[in-house]
N, C-alpha and C positions, 0 to 999 in steps of 0.2 A: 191543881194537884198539890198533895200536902210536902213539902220539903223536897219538890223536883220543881224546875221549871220546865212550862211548855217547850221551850228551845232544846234543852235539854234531852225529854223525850223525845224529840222531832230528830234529832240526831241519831239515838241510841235506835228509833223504828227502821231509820232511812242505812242504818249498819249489817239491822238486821234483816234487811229486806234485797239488800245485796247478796249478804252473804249467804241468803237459802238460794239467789240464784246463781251461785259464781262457786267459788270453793267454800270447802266447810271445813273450819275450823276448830270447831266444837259440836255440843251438841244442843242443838235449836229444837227450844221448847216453843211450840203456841203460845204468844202470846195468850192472855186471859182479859176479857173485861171484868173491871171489877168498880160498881159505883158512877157506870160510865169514863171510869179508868184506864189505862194501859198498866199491868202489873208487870213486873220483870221476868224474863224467865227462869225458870226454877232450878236449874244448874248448868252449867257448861262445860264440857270435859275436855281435854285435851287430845292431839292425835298421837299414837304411837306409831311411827314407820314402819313398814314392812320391809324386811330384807327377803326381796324375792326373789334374786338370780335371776333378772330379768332378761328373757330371749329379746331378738331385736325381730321385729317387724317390718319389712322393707317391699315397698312398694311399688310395683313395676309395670304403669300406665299406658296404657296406648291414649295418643295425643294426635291421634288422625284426623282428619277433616271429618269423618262420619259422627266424631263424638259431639260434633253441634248440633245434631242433631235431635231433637224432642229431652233438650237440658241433661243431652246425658253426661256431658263433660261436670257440668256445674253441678250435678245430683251426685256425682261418684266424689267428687271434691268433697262437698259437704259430708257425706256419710264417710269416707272416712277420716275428715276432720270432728266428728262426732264419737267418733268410734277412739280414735288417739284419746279426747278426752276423757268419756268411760272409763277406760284399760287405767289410764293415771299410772302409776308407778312399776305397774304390773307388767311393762313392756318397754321396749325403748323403739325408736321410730325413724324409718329413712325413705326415700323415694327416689326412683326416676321415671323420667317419662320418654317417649319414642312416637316418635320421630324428634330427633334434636331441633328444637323450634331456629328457626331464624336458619337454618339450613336447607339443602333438598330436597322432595317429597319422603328421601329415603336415606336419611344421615342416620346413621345409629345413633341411638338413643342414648343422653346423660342421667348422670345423679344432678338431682336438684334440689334436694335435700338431705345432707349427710345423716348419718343414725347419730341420733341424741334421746337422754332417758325423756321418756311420758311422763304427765305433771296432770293433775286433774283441775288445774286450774285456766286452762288454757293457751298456756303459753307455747308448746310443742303443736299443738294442733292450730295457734296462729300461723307462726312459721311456717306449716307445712301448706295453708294457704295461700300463704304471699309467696311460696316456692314454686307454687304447683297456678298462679293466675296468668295464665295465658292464653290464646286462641287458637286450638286445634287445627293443627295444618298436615296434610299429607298422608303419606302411605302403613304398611303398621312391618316397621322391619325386624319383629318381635326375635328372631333367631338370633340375627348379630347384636342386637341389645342384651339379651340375656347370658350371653357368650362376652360380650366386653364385661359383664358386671361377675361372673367367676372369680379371678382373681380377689377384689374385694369382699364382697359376701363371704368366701371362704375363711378371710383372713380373720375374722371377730373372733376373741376366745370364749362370745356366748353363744349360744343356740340361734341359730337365726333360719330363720323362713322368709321364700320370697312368696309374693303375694299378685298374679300377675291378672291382672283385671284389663279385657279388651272386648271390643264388639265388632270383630272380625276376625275374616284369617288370616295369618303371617303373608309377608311375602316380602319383594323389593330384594330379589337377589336376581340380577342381570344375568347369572349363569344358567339359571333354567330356562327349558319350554315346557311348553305343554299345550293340551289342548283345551278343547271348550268346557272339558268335565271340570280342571284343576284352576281353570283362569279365574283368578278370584270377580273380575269386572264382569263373568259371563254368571258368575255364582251369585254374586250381590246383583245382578240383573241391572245393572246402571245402565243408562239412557243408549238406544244403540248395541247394547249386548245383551242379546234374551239368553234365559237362566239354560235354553238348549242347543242356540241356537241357531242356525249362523248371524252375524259372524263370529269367529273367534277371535275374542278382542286381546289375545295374548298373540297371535303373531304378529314377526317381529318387521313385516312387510308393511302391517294394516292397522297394528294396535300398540298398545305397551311391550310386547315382545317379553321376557321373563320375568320385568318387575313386576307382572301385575300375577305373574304363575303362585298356586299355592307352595309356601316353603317348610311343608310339614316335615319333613326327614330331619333337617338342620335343628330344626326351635325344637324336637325331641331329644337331638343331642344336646343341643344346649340346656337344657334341664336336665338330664340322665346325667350332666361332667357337673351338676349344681349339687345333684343329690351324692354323687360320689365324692364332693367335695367337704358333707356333710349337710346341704343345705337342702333343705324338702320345698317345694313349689307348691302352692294354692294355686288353682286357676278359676277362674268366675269368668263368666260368658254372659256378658249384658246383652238387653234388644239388638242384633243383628248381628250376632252369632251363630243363630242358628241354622244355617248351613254348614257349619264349622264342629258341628256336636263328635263328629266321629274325631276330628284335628283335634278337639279339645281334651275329651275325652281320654286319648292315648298320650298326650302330654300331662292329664295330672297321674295318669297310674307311672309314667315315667319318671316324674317329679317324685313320688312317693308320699305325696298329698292328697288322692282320689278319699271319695265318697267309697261306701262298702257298698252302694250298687247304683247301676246308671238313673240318672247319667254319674259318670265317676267327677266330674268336674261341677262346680255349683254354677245352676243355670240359673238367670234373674230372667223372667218374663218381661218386667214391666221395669222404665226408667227410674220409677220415684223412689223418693232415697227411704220409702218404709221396706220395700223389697231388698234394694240395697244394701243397707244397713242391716236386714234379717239376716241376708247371707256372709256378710262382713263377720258378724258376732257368731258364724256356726265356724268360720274360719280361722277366729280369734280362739274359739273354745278349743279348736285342736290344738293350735299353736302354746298357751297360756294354760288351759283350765286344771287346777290342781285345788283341792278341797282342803288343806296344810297349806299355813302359813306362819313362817318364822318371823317374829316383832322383834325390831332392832334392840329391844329394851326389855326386862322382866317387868310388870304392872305394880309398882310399888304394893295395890292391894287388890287381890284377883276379885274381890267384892264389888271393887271398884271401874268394874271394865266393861265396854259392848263393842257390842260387831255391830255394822251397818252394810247391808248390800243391796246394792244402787238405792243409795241413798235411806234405806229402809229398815231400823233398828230391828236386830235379832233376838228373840228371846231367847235366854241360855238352857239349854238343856233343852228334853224330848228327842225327837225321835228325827225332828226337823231343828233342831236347834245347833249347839256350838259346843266345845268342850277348850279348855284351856290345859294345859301343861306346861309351868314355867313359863318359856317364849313362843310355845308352840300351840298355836289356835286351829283347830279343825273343824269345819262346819259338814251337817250331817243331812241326812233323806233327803227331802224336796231341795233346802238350800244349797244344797251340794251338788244337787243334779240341774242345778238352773244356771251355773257357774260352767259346769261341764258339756250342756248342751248349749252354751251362748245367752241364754233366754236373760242370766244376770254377767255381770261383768265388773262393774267395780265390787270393793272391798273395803272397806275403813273402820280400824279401829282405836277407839278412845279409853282414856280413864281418867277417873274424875269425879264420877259420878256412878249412882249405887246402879247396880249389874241389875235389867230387866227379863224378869224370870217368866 
């Protein structure tokens, strides 16, 4: 090559080939062959910040023995360490899980990651892996977990939503009974407890006695004192759930997070994290989705500006396109509505480089 060295280029490709898969910094043109060449790319623009008012995200796991089950611990990890990255600046992010690991079947559940802003580079969405890498053990004591986490959630001066992702029904409160209808071990039909049958594996003679009873009344209030607190509840009901659709169901219209029609709670059929992740992103869009976005900075030259959502340069104007005002960029029709139903999620924009019409 004329006035490069090979080494050189071997550097500048191995820069650029990170950085389309990690954060983006500018704007990454194709490379071109030319001559049997590498040619540079044709401009690079810079990012502008979004001041978003970022609501905070918090995440409220059930970490029971069932979620070892067909990777569904490790697929909900994933997806929503996928999902933290996405979002990037657009949210800030926190977590607990329940049953408190290295305790009882039935300790109520901790924070295991305090809320810190989203980064699209992966750094929040590391953390919230090395928070959340452990081995599912025990019962799902979802009422008294979301009842100790009141207090804080309420306290943030931004918008925050919990986000409570499980694959069974509440329980683990010694003060109930019940019978064979509400015994959750008669419900999950586990080994010895048919789903009708005898026995009743909640008395307290023969079986678990009221930890094992369903504790839908309580994990109602406890979301009902969350949304009065001002915080709204998602609930997602992963594979084995589904005896739990009416429980669910009346805790997210409680929460004030329900679907506009049943089920009101987002049900995931299947463990893999493209299902996951689908419902994660319809969760995020209620929480997040706004077509307005205020840039930390005015664009030295509006000429000079683009939008990018996930990842995908927006053409300025039409019908589907973007509109600028000063600091204030608004994206319109389809891109706007793919922002709003989930379907897109990140946001970035640069200047630098001439505006793609």
């Amino acid at each position: 090559m004329t006035g490069v060295s090979q080494a050189a280029w071997t550097l500048a490709l191995t820069a650029l080939t990170a950085a389309a898969c990690g954060a983006r910094t500018g704007l990454l043109v194709p490379l071109d062959t030319v001559d049997g060449g590498l040619t540079p790319p044709a401009c690079m623009g810079t990012e502008i910040p979004l001041d978003t008012n970022a609501p905070n995200l918090y995440f409220v796991l059930d970490a029971s023995t069932s979620m070892q089950e067909e990777a569904k611990w490790t697929n909900v990890r994933s997806s929503v360490a996928a999902l933290i990255t996405a979002l990037g600046s657009r949210a800030a992010f926190g977590a607990a899980v329940f049953p408190t690991q290295g305790g009882d079947a039935c300790t109520t559940g901790t924070e295991v990651m305090p809320v810190q802003p989203g980064d699209s580079q992966g750094a929040t969405a590391a953390a919230f892996l090395a928070a959340t890498n452990l081995n599912p053990m025990g019962g799902t004591p979802t009422a008294a977990t979301l009842a100790a986490l009141v207090p804080e959630l309420s306290s943030f001066p931004q918008l925050t939503f919990a986000i409570l992702a499980t694959d069974g029904g509440p329980n683990c409160d010694p003060a109930l009974s019940c019978g064979v209808a509400d015994c959750t071990s008669n419900m999950d039909g586990v080994p010895g407890c048919p789903v009708a049958g005898p026995p009743n594996c909640c008395d307290p003679t023969t079986g678990a006695g009221g930890l094992a009873c369903l504790d839908g009344a309580a994990t109602t209030q406890a979301v009902t004192a969350l949304r009065a607190a001002g915080v709204e509840t998602f609930v997602m009901g992963i594979p084995g759930s589904a005896p739990y659709a009416a429980v669910l169901d009346q805790l997210a219209i409680a929460g004030g997070g329900a679907r506009a029609s049943e089920p009101f709670y987002y049900q995931v059929d299947t463990s893999d994290t493209g299902a996951l992740g689908a419902a994660l992103a319809q969760i995020a869009a209620q929480a997040t989705a706004s077509c307005t976005f205020t840039l930390t900075q005015t664009p030295t030259d509006p000429n000079q500006v683009n939008v990018y959502v996930d990842g995908t340069v927006v053409p300025q104007g039409g019908a589907d396109g973007w509109s600028l005002d000063g600091t204030k960029v608004t994206l319109e029709g389809h891109t706007c509505q793919g922002i709003e139903d989930g379907t897109a999620l990140s946001v970035h924009v640069e200047q630098g480089c001439p505006t793609v019409r």
